[in-house]
N, C-alpha and C positions, 0 to 999 in steps of 0.2 A: 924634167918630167919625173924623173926620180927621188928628186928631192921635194917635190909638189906628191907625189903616193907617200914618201917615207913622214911629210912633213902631215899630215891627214889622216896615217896610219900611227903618228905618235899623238898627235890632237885627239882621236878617238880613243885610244888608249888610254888617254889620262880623263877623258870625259868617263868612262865605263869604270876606272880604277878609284874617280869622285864620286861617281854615282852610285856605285854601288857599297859602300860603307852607306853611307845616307841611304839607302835604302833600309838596311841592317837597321840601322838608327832609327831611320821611321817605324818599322816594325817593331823595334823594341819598347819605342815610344808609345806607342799606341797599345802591346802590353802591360806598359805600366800607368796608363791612360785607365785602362782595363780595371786593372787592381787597384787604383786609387778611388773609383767611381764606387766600386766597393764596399773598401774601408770608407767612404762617407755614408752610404747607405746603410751601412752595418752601423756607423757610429751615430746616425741619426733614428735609428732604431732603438739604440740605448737609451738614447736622449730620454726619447718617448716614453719608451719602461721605464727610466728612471721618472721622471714627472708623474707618471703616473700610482709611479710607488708611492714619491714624496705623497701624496693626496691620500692614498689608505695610509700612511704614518700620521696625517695629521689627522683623518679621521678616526683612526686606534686611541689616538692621543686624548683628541673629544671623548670619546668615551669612557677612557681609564680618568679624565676629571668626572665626569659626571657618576660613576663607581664611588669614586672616591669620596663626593657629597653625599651620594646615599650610606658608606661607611659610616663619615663622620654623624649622620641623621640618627643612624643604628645604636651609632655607639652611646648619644646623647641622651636616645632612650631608652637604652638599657640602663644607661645611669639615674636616671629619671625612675625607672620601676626599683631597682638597687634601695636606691632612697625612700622610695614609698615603702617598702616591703622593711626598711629599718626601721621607719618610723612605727610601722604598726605594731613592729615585736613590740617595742618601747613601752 
């Protein structure tokens, strides 16, 4: 009989002394469950701002060509009047 409590009283011991790291574990698990769900939602937030950046850089872009055709138009006709205004001293 003794050995049947001492034999039930060391089985439970070792069940509470397994279960309980696992426990620890689980919980710790499930903090870092926590913080990973997170860091994905933070990182798919970037994502987003970032795409959404790239689209005003290309549409900054668009526009600094089309600047850039109206420059070269400018320049074309200032050279254009340049030239008329030489010829007329002439």
């Amino acid at each position: 009989m003794n050995k049947l409590i001492l034999s039930i009283s060391a089985g439970i011991f070792l069940m509470v002394g397994v279960t309980m790291p696992l426990a620890a574990d689980e919980a710790s698990l499930q903090v870092k469950r926590g913080q990973l769900e997170e860091k994905q939602a933070e990182i798919a937030r970037i994502q987003e701002e970032n795409t959404s950046l790239r689209g005003r850089i290309q549409e900054y872009e668009g526009r600094i060509a089309e600047y850039q055709q109206q420059i070269k138009k400018l320049d074309q006709e200032i050279e254009n009047y340049r030239q008329q205004l030489s010829a007329k001293e002439q």
